[in-house]
VOFIZA-953452 format. One line per 8 residues: number of its first residue (from 1); their letters; for each residue y, x, z of N, C-alpha, C, O. Coordinates in steps of 0.1 Angstrom, whole numbers. Layout:
N
NUM> a> Y/X/Z/Y/X/Z/Y/X/Z/Y/X/Z  ...;
% end
This chain:
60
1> xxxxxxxx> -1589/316/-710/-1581/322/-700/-1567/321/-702/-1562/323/-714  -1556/318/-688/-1543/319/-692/-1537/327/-685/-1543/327/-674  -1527/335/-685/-1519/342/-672/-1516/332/-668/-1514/322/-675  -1516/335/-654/-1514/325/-640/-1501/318/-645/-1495/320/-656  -1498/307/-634/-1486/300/-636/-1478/302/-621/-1485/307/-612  -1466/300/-618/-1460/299/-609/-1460/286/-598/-1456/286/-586  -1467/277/-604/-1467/261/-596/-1457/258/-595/-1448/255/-604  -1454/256/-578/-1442/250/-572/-1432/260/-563/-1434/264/-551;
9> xxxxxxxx> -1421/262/-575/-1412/272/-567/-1410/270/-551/-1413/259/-546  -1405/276/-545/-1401/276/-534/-1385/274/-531/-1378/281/-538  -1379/269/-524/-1363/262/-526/-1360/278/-516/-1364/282/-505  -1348/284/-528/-1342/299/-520/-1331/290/-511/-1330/278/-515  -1326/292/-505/-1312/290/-492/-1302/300/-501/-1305/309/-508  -1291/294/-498/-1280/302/-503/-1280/318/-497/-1283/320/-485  -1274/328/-506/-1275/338/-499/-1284/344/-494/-1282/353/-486  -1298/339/-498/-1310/347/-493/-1313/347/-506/-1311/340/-516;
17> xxxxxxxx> -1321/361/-503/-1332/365/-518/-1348/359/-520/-1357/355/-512  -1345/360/-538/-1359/356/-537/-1372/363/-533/-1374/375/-536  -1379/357/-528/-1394/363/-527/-1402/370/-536/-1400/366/-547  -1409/377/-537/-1415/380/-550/-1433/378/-547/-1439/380/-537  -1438/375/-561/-1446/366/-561/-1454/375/-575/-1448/381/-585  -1471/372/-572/-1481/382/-579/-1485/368/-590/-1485/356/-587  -1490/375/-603/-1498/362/-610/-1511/365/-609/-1515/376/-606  -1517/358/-611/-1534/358/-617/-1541/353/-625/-1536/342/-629;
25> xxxxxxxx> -1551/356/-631/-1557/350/-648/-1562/333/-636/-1565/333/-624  -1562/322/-645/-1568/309/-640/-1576/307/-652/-1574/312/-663  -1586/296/-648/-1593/293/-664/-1589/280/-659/-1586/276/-648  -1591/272/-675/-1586/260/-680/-1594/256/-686/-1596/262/-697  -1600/246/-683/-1614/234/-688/-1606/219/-698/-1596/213/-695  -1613/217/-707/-1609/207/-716/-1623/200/-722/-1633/206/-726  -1622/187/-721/-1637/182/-715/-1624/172/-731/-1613/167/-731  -1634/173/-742/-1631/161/-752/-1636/147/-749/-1647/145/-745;
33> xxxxxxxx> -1627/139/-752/-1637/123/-752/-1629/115/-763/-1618/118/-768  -1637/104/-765/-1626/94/-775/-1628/85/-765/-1636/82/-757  -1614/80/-769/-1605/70/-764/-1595/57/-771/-1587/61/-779  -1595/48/-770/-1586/38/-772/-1590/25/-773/-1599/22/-766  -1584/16/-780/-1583/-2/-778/-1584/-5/-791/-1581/2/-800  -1587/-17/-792/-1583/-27/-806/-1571/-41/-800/-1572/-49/-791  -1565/-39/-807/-1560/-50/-807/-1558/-67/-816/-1551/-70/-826  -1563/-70/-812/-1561/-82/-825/-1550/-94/-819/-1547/-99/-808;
41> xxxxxxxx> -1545/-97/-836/-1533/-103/-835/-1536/-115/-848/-1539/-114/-860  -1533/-129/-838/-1534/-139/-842/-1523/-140/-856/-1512/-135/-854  -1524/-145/-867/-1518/-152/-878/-1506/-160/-870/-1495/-155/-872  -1507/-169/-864/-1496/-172/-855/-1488/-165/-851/-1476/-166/-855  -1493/-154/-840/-1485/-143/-832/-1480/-139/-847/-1473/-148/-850  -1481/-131/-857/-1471/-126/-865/-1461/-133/-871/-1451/-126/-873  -1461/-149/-874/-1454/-157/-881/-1441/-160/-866/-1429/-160/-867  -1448/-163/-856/-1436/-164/-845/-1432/-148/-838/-1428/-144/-827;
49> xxxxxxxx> -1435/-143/-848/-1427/-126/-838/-1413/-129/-841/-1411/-126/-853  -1402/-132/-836/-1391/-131/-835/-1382/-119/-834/-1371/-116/-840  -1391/-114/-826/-1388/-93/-823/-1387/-86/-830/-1380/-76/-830  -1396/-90/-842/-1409/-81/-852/-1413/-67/-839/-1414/-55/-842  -1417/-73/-825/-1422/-63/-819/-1439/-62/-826/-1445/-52/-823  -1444/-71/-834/-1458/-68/-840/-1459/-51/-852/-1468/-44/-855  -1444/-52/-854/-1443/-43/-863/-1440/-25/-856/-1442/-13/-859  -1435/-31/-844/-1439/-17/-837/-1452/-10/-833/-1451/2/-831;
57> xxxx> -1462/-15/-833/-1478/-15/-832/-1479/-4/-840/-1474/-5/-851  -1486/12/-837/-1491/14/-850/-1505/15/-852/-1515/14/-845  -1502/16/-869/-1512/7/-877/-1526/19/-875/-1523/31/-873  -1538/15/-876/-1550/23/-876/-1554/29/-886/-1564/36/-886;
% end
């Protein structure tokens, strides 16, 4: 459980007051999974990285 959030304020006009506004408890769901890629990288591709963008990759 969290105390409520506010969402999306409302835009005040100059010179006008703001509104007032109630919270409420919301619940919040978190559903785990694994996720990601492999990448493989040719003996080539590392010898012609000119960038060394291969070395930005990080490592596993």
């Amino acid at each position: 459980m969290r105390l409520g959030a506010f969402g999306s304020l409302p835009v005040v006009a100059e010179d006008t007051p703001y509104s007032a506004v109630t919270l409420t408890d919301s619940a919040a769901t978190y559903v785990p999974q694994k996720r990601g890629n492999l990448v493989t990288i040719s003996r080539e591709t590392i010898l012609n990285d000119d960038l060394q963008a291969i070395r930005q990759i990080p490592p596993s």
